[in-house]
C-alpha positions as CSV (number, residue, x, y, z in Angstrom):
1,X,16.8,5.3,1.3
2,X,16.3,8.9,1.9
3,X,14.9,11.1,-0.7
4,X,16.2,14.6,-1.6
5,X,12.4,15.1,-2.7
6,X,9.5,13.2,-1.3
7,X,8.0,11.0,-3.6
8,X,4.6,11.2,-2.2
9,X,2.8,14.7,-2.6
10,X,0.3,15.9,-0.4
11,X,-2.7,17.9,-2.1
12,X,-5.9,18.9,-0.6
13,X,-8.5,18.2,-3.8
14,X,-11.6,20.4,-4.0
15,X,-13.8,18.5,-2.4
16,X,-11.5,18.2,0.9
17,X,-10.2,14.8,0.3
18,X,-6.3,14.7,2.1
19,X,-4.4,12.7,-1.2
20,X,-0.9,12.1,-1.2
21,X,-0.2,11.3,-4.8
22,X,3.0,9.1,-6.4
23,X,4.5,12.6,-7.9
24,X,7.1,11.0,-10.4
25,X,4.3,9.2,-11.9
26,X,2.0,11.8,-12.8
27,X,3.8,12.0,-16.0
28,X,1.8,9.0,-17.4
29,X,-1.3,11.0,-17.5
30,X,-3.4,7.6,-17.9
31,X,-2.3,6.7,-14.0
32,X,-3.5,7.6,-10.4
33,X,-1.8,6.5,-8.0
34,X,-1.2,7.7,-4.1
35,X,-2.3,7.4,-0.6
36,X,-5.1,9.4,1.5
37,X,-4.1,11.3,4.7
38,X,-6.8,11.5,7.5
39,X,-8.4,15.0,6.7
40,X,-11.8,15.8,4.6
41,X,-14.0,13.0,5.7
42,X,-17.1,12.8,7.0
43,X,-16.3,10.4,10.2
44,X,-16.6,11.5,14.0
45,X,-14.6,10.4,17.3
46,X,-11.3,8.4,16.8
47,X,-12.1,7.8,13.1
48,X,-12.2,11.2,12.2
49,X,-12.3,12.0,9.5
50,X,-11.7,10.0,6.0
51,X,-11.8,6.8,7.4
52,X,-12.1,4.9,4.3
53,X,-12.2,0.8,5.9
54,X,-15.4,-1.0,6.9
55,X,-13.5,-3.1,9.9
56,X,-13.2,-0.7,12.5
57,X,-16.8,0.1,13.6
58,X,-17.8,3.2,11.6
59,X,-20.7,3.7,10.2
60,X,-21.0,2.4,7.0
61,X,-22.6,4.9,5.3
62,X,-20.2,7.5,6.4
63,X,-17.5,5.4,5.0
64,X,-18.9,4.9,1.5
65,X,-19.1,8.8,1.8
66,X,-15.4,8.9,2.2
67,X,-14.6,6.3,-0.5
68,X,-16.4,8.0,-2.7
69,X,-14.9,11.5,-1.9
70,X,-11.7,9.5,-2.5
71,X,-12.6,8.2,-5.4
72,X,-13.6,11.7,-7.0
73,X,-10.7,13.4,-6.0
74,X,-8.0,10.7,-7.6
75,X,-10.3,10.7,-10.8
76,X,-12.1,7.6,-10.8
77,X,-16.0,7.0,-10.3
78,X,-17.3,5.3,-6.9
79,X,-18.7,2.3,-9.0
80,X,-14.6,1.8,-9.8
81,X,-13.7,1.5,-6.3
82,X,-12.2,-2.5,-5.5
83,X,-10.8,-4.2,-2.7
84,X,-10.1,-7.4,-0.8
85,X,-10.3,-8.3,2.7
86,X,-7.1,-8.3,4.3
87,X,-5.4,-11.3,6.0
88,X,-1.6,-10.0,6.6
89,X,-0.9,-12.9,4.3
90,X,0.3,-13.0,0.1
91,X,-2.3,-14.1,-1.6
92,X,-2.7,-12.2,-4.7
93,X,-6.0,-11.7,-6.8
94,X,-6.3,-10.9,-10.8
95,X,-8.9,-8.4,-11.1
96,X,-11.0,-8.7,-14.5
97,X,-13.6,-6.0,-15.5
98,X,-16.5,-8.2,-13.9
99,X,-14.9,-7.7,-10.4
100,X,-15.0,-3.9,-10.7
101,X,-16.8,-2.3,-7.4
102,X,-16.0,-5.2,-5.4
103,X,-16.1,-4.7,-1.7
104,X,-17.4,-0.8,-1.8
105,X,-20.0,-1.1,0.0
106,X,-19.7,-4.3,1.7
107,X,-17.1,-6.5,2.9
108,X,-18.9,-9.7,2.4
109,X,-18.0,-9.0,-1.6
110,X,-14.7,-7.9,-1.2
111,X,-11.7,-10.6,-2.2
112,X,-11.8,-12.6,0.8
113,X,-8.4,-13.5,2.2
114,X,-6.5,-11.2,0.1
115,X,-3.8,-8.6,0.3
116,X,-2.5,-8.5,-3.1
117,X,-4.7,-6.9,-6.1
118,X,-3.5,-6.8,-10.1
119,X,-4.9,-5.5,-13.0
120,X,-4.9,-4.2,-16.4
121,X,-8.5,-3.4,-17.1
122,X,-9.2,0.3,-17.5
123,X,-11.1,2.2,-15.0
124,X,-10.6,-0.5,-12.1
125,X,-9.7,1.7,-9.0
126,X,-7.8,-0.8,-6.9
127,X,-7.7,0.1,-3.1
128,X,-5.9,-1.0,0.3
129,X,-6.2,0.2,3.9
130,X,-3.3,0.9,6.6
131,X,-2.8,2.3,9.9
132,X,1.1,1.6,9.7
133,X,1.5,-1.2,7.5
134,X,3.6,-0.5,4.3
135,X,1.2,0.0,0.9
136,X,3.5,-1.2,-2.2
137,X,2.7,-0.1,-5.6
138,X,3.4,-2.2,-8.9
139,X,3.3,-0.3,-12.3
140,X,4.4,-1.5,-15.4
141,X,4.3,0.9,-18.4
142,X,5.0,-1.9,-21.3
143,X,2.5,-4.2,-20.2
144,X,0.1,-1.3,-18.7
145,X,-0.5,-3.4,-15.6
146,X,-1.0,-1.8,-11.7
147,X,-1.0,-3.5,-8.7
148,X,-1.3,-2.8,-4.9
149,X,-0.1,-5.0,-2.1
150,X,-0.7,-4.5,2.0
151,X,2.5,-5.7,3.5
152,X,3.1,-6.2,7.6
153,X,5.2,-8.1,9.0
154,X,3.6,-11.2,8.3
155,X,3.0,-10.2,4.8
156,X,6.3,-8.4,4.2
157,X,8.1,-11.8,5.9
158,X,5.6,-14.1,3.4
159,X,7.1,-12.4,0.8
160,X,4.5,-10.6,-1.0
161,X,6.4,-8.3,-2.9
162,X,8.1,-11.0,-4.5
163,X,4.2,-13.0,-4.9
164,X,3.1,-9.5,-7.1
165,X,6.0,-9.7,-9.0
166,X,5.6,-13.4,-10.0
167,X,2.1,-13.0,-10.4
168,X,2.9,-9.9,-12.8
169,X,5.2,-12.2,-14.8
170,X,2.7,-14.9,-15.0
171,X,-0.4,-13.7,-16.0
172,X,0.4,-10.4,-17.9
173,X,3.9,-11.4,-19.4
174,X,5.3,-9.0,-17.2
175,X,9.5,-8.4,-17.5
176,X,10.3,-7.2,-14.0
177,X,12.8,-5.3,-15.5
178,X,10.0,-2.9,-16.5
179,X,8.0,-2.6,-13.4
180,X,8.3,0.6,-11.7
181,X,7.4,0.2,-7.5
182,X,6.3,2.8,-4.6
183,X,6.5,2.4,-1.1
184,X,4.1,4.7,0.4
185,X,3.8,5.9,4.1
186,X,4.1,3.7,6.9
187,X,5.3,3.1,10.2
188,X,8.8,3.9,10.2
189,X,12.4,2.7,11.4
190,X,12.2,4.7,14.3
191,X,9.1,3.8,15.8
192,X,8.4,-0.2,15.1
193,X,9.6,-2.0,18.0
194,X,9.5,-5.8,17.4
195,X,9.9,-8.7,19.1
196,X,11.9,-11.9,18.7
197,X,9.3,-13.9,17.5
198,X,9.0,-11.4,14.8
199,X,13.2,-11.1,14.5
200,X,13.2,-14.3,13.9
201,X,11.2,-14.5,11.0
202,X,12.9,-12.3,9.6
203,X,16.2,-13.9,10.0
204,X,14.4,-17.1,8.0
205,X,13.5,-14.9,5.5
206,X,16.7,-13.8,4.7
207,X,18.5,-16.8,4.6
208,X,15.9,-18.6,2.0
209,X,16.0,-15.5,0.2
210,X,17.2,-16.7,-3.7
211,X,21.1,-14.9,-3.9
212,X,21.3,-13.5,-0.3
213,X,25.2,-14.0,0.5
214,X,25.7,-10.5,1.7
215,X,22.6,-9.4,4.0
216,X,22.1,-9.4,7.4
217,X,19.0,-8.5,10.0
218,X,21.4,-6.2,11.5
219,X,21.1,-4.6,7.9
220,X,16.8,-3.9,8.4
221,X,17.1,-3.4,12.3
222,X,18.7,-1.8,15.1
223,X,18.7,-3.7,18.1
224,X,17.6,-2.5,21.2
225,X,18.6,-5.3,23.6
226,X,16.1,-7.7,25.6
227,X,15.5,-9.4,22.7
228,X,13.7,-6.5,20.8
229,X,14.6,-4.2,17.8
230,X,13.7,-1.4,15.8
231,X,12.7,-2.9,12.3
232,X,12.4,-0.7,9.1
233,X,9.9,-2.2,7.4
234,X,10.6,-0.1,3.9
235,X,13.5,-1.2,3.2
236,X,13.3,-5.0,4.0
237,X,10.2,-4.4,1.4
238,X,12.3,-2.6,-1.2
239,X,15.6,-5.7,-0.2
240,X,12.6,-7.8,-1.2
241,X,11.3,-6.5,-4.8
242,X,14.9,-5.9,-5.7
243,X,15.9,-10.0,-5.1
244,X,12.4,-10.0,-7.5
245,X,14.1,-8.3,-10.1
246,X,13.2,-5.0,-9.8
247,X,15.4,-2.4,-10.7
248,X,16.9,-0.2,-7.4
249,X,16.3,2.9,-9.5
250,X,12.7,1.5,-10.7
251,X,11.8,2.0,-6.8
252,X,10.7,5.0,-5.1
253,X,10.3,5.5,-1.3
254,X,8.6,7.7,1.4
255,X,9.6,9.5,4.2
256,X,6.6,10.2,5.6
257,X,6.1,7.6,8.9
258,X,2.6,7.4,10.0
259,X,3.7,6.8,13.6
260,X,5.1,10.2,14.1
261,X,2.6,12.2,12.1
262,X,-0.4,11.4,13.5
263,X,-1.7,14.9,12.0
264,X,-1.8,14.0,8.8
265,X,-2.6,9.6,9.7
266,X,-3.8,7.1,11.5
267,X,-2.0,5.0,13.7
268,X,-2.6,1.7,15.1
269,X,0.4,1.8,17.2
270,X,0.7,5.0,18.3
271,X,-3.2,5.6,18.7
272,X,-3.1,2.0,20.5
273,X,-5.8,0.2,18.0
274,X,-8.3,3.3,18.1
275,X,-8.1,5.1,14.9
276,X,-9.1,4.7,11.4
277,X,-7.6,3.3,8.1
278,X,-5.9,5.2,5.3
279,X,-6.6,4.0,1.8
280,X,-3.6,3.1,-1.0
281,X,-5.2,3.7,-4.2
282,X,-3.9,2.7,-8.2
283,X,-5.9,2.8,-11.5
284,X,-5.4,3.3,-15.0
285,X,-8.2,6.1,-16.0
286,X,-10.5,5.2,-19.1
287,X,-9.4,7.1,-22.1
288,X,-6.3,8.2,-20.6
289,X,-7.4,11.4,-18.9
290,X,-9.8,12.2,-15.6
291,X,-13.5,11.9,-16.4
């Protein structure tokens, strides 16, 4: 899964904002797409500094500060900004232009219960937060439809790669065959311990999965005895999408782990619950080009 160049490109915009953009898709000048770091916010103590999520006790107006900053530096205006509350689930919403601006400022009008977003409207700015979990990213060019998804464990095991892809298919006439993917930065194989309760899951989910003759857990995980493993979370996401029917070369993959560069992210697990959120961010930019 290793990439001779990273996928995900870290720029510092010019109003401090820490982006890490999807580089092999800045060729389709009408898309923004990428991930923040933690650098050129405006939040103090174990938040600091572009926290961009509501949940973990910041102060609210320092966070719309961020989102906004966020917002500005991928191209989009802060009105644009959309989101749902996450549930480590697969439900997936279908974001029309009347939903725009959802959960900005508030999380009471976020989608509730939600941790997949899809649209094709224009100027929509969907967004996601993380502090290891793997962002996905859903593009597809013929049908000029984008799509995030927050998967964990839970999510990952739920299948909600496979839920964006069916969703894609159903409501935009979607061919998976066209959908390009990104799997952004996340905890990574060497640093997510899990347990057997977790193991175990993932064993169910690879023998419902539709055509698995071939895979194994021992394929996504290095055991470490006791019952316990190291689990690589990327690339039972990217086993996933593929069984979906996306193309292996339509997928592109991080190296970064935010685990082990706590520099440049936040943590949950390696900052033990105390840190911030990173935002994933897609769009399609009205007009085709950066307002």
């Amino acid at each position: 899964m290793s990439l001779l160049q990273e996928p995900f490109v870290r720029r510092i915009a010019e109003n401090g904002a820490e982006l890490f953009e999807i580089g092999p898709w800045k060729e389709d000048e009408e898309l923004s797409a990428g991930f923040t770091g933690r650098g050129g916010g405006v939040s103090e103590g174990f938040r600091a500094s572009l926290n961009c999520a509501l949940h973990v006790g910041d102060n609210p107006e320092h966070v719309a500060l961020n989102r906004a900053r966020v917002a500005e530096a991928a191209g989009f205006r802060f009105e644009d900004w959309t989101c749902g509350e996450q549930v480590h689930l697969a439900e997936v919403a279908i974001v029309t232009a009347e939903d725009r601006g959802r959960g900005r400022l508030e999380r009471a009008d976020a989608f509730q219960d939600t941790d997949g977003l899809l649209t094709d409207v224009p100027g929509v700015m969907l967004t996601s937060f993380y502090a290891d979990c793997v962002p996905l990213y859903f593009f597809d060019p013929a049908r000029r439809v984008v799509g995030l998804a927050h998967a964990g464990w839970k999510g990952t095991v739920a299948r909600i790669g496979r839920r964006m892809v069916e969703a894609m298919t159903a409501h935009y006439g979607s061919d998976p065959a066209d959908i390009q993917t990104a799997i952004g930065p996340s905890i990574g194989e060497s640093r997510y311990e899990v347990d057997r309760a977790v193991l175990d899951r993932v064993r169910v989910l690879l023998e419902e999965e539709p055509g698995n003759d071939s895979c194994s857990i021992s394929d996504f995980s290095q055991d470490l005895g006791g019952g316990t493993a190291l689990l690589n979370l990327k690339e039972l996401n990217r086993h996933i999408m593929i069984k979906a029917g996306i193309r292996p070369e339509s997928i592109v993959c991080t190296n970064w782990c935010t685990s082990s560069r706590t520099d440049l992210f936040f943590s949950h697990r390696q900052e033990n619950g105390r840190t911030g959120r990173m935002a994933s961010w897609i769009g399609r930019k009205e007009g085709g080009t950066f307002r």
